[in-house]
ZAMARGU-4260 file (C-alpha; in steps of 0.2 Angstrom, whole numbers, plus 5000, padded with zeros to 4 digits):
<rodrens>
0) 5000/5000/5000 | 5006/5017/4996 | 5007/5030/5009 | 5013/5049/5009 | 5024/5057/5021
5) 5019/5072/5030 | 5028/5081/5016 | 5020/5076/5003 | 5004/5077/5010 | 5005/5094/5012
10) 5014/5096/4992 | 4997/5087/4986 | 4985/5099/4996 | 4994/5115/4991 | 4996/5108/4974
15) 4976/5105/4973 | 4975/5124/4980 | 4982/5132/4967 | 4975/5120/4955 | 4959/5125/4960
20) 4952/5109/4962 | 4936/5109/4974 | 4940/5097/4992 | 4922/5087/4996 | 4919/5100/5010
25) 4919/5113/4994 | 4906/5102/4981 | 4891/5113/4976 | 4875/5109/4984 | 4861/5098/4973
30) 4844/5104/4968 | 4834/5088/4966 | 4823/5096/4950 | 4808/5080/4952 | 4807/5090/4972
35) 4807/5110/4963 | 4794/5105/4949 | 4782/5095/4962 | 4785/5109/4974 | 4778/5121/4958
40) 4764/5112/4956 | 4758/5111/4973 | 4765/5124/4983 | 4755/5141/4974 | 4738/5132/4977
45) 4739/5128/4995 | 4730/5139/5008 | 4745/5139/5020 | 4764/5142/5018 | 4768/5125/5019
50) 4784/5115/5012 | 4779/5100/5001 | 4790/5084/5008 | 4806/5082/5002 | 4806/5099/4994
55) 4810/5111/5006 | 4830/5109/5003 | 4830/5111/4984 | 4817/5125/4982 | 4829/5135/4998
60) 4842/5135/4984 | 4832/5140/4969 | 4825/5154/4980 | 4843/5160/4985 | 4850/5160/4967
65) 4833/5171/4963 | 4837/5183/4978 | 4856/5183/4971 | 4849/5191/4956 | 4837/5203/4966
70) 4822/5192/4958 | 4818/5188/4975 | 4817/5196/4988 | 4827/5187/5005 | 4811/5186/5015
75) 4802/5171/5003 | 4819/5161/5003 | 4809/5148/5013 | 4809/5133/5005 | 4790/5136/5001
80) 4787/5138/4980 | 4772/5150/4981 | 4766/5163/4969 | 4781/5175/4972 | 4791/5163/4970
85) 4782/5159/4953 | 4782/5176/4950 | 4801/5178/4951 | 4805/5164/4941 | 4796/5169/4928
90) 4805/5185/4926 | 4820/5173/4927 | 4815/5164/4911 | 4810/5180/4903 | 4826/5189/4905
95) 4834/5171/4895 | 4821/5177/4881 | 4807/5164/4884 | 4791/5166/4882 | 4773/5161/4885
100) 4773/5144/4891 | 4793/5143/4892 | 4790/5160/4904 | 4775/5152/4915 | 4787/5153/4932
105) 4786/5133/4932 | 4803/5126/4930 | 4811/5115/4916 | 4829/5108/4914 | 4836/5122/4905
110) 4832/5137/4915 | 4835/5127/4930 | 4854/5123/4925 | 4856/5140/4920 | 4852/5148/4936
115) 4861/5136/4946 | 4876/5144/4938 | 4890/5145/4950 | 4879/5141/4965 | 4872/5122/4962
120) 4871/5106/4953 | 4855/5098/4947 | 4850/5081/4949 | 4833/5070/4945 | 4829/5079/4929
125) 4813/5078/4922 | 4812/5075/4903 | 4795/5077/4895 | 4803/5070/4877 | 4799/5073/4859
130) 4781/5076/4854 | 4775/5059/4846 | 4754/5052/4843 | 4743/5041/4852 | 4726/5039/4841
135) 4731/5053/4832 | 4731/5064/4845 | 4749/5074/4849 | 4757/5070/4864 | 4775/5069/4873
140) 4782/5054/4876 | 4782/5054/4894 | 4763/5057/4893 | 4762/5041/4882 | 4772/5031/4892
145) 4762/5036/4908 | 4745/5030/4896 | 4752/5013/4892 | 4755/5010/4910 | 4740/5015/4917
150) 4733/5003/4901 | 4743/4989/4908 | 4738/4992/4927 | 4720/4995/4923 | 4717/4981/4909
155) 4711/4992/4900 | 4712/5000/4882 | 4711/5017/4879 | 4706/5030/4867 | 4714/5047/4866
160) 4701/5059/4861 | 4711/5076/4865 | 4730/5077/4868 | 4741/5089/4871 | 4749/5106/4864
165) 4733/5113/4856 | 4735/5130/4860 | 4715/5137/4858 | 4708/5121/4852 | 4699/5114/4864
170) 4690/5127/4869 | 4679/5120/4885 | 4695/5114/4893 | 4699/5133/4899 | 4718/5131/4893
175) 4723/5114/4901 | 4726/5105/4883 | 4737/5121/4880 | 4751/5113/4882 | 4761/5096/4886
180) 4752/5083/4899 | 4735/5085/4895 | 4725/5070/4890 | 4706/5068/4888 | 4701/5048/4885
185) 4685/5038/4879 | 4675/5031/4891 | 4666/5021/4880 | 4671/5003/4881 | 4679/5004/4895
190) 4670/4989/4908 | 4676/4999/4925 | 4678/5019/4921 | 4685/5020/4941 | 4698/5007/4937
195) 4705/5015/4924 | 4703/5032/4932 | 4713/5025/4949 | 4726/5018/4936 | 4731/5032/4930
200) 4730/5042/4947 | 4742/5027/4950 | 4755/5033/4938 | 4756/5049/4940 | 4740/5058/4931
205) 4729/5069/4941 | 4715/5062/4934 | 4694/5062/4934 | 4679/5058/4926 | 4671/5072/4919
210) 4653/5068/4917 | 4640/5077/4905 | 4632/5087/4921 | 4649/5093/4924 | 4652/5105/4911
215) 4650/5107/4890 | 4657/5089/4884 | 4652/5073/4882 | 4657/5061/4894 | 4677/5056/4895
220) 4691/5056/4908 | 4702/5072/4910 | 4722/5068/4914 | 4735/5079/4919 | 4753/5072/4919
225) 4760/5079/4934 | 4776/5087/4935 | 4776/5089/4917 | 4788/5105/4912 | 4778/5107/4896
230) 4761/5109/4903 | 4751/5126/4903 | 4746/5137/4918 | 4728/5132/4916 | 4734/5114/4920
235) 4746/5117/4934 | 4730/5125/4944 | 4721/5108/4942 | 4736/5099/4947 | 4737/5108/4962
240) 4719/5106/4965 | 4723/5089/4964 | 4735/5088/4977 | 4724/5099/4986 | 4711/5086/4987
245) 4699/5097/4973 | 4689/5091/4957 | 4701/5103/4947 | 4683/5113/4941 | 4680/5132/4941
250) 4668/5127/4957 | 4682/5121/4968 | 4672/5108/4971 | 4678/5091/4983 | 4688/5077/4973
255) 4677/5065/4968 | 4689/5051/4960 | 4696/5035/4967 | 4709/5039/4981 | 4727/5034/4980
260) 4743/5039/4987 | 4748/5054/4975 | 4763/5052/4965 | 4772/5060/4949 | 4778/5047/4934
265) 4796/5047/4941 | 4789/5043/4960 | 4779/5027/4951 | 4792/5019/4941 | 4805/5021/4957
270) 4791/5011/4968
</rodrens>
């Protein structure tokens, strides 16, 4: 086994000094991203300033690197992703030259790597992937990937009816299908709708059964891919709703679909 002396110990130290390179003790911080965008989701919609789990670290980091570019002011470094925390980010991805939904204050891989510049590492990165089709519909791959899960898990085969990035084109679903990880099914055929509904809660979907007294659509189930960086402000709010036990309808109305423990796509494939 080789072993220094005291002098060369100290040689090697000094050397690594004026080398630059960074001792353990020195290693920039990590911002989990799955912990910052789940915070994104949840946090703005909540009625309290509460941390979501497992969060609180990550999102303290992102806060600071806002606040060290007088985004943010120090007071909302707390680990909680509310709406001034949204707000601030979005003037972040606005002043990289994004806009609309790339400047909607929830955060993607990019603008996230950007801003930890100097300050932190990211880790757990979310990748919606390329746009691809499922019955003709558009939608990311993550999205269809999370669909032919909840397929298997359910027994069920489904039909996409709306999908995602249709920016204006689906005009009774407020915005949601504006962007990416919004999916409305068929409910014809299916032999148990609340099966397939609790399968796709299962996977990662905020997801219900929109019935015909519900609103100005035929009947079908409405899917929101959590966590999805692609997806419009119109469906962050029902994802929130979501987590916040609602129906994800103007009337704020109690959720009435098949309870599971909630969980995003990457949070499924891990369990």
């Amino acid at each position: 086994m080789r072993t220094l002396t005291v002098a060369a110990a100290i040689t090697a130290l000094t050397g690594a000094a004026l080398t630059g390179a960074a001792s353990p003790a020195e290693a920039a911080p990590t911002v989990n991203m799955e912990a910052v965008v789940k915070a994104a989701m949840w946090d703005p919609y909540k009625s309290d300033q509460s941390v979501t789990p497992g969060s609180g670290d990550s999102v303290k980091l992102v806060e600071q690197a806002l606040a060290d570019k007088d985004l943010l002011d120090g007071k909302y470094v707390d680990g909680h992703f509310g709406t001034t925390t949204v707000t601030a980010y979005q003037e972040y991805q606005e002043s990289l030259g994004h806009t609309g939904l790339a400047a909607s204050g929830l955060p993607g891989k990019g603008s996230l790597t950007e801003l930890g510049t100097g300050s932190y590492t990211l880790s757990a990165a979310i990748t919606v992937g390329s746009k691809t089709t499922m019955d003709g519909k558009t939608v990311n791959t993550r999205t269809a990937d999370m669909v032919k899960a909840a397929e298997r898990r359910s027994g069920e085969d489904f039909t996409v009816t709306q999908g995602s990035y249709n920016a204006g084109g689906v005009g009774a679903s407020g915005g949601t299908h504006d962007g990416g990880g919004a999916v409305d099914l068929s409910v014809r055929g299916l032999s148990d709708t609340d099966a397939a509904v609790k399968a796709l809660r299962e996977v990662g979907f905020a997801a219900w059964h929109r019935t015909e007294s519900q609103g100005d659509w035929a009947a079908h189930i409405h899917a929101i891919a959590i966590s999805d960086t692609d997806m419009s402000p119109e469906a962050q709010a029902q994802a929130g709703d979501y987590f916040e036990g609602r129906n994800g309808l103007a009337n704020n109305g109690k959720d009435d679909g098949p309870q599971v423990t909630k969980v995003t796509w990457e949070e499924f494939q891990r369990g």
